[in-house]
N, C-alpha and C positions, 0 to 999 in steps of 0.2 A: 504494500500500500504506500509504504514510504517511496520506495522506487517512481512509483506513476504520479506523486504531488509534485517531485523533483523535476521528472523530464515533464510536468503541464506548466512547471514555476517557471523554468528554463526557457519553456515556446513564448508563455506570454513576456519573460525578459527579453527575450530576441524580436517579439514583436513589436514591443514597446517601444527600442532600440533603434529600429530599422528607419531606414533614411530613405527619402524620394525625395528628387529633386524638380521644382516646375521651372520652366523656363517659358517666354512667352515674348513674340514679337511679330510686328506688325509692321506693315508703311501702306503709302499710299501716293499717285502723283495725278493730280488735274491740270492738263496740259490743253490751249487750245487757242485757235485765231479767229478772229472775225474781221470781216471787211463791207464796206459800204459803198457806191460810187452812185452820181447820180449825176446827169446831166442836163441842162435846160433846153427850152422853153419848160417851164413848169412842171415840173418832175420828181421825185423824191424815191426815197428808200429809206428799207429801215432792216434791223437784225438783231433777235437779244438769243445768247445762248446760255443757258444753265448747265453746270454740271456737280455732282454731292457725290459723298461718298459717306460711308456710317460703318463703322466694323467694330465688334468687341469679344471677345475671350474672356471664360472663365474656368479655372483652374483648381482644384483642391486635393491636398494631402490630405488622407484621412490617419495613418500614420506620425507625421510629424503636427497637425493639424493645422497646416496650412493653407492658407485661401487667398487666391492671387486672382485680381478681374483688370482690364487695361480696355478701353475703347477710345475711339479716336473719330472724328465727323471732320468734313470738309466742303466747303462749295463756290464756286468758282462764278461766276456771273460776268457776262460780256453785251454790252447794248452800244449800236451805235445808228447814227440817223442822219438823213440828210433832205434838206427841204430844196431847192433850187427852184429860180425867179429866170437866173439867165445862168452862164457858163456851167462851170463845172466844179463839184465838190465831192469830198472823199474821205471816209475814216479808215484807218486801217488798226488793228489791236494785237497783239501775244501775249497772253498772260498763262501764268502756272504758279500750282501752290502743293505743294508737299509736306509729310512728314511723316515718323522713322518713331518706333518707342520699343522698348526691352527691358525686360524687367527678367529677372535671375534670382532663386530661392535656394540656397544647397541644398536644405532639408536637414530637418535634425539637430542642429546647431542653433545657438542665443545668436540669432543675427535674423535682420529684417530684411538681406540680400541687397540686391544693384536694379539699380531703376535706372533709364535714360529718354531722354525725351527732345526730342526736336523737331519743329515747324519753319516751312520756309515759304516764301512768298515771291514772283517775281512779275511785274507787270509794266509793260510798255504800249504805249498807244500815239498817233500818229493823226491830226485833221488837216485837212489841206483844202484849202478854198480858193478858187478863182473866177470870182462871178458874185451876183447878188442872193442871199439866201441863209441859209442858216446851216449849221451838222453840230452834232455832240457826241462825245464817245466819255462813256463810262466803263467802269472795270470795277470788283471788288472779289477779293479771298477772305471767309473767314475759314479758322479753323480752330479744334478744340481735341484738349489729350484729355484723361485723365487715369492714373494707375493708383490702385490700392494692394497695398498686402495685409493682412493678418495674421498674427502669429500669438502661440503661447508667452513669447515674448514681447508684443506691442504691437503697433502696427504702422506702416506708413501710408502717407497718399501724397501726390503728386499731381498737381494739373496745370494745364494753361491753355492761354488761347490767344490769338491773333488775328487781327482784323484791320485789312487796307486797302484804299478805296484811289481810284486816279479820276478826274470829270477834269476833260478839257473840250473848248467850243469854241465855233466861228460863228462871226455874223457879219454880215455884208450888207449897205444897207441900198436905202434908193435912192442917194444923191450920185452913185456910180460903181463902175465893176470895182472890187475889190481884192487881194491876193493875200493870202497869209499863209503859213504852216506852225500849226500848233501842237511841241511832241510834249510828252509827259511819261511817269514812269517811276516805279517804288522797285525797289530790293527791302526785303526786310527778311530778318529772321530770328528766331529765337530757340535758346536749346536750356537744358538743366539736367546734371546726373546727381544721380544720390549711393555713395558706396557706403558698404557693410561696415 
């Protein structure tokens, strides 16, 4: 009888014991162009494009009793327009936003693990006007991380977000033809790690 308490003491020590490790990672990249052209006598265009992304994981040791969740959203918006009275008017755009997150538990061990997290943003846009009329070109990226751990030890959390927006515009009026070219354009980015 002694014998079978020892080797059931022994499985539940080893099980107690036993280590799993989560790991967990993610990106994502919204890439894209728009363009607008429009020429007179009285004429116009227009163009808006959306694009989202939403993804999340969730993770758990039942062993070490760890709980690991990370999700990330993103969206990307491109509008541009042009009214024309006489000549010729034109927006052109590229924009792209990205972002990357990882998060690392060993398992087993008084440690909350490795998080990282980074968001990127890049938008450029272009109006050009030759004639009486009007165009506008907008752009905006927002996006959002967030990771949590939970441990017998503590727990951490992590988030962020970023949001950047580019509006540039012509107008032309009715005293005569007009000419301009209007460029605009953000870089942004933002990142954060958290070690053990």
């Amino acid at each position: 009888m002694f014998k079978g308490l020892a080797v059931a003491a022994l499985v539940l020590l080893l099980s107690s014991a036993s280590m799993a490790a989560i790991g967990q990672g993610q990106d994502f990249l919204l890439a894209n162009g728009n363009m607008v052209l429009a020429s007179g006598p009285d004429s116009g265009a227009a163009n808006t494009n959306a694009l989202t992304v939403a993804q999340d994981q969730l993770a758990t040791d039942g062993c070490g009793h760890i709980t690991s969740f990370q999700g990330e959203v993103g969206s990307l918006v491109q509008s541009a327009a042009a009214s024309v009275i006489a000549g010729v008017l034109g927006v052109q755009q590229v924009g792209a936003g990205g972002g990357s997150q990882v998060q690392l538990h060993p398992g087993g061990v008084a440690s909350l693990g490795f998080q990282d997290q980074d968001l990127d943003a890049g938008l450029t846009q272009s109006v050009v006007g030759d004639g009486l009329g009007s165009a506008l070109a907008l752009q905006n990226f927002v996006g959002f991380q967030t990771q949590l751990t939970f441990t017998m030890f503590g727990a951490s959390v992590n988030t962020q977000g970023v949001g950047v927006a580019v509006f540039d515009a012509f107008g032309g009026n009715g005293n005569g033809p007009a000419m301009a070219i209007v460029t605009g354009g953000a870089d942004f980015g933002i990142g954060q790690t958290q070690l053990p």
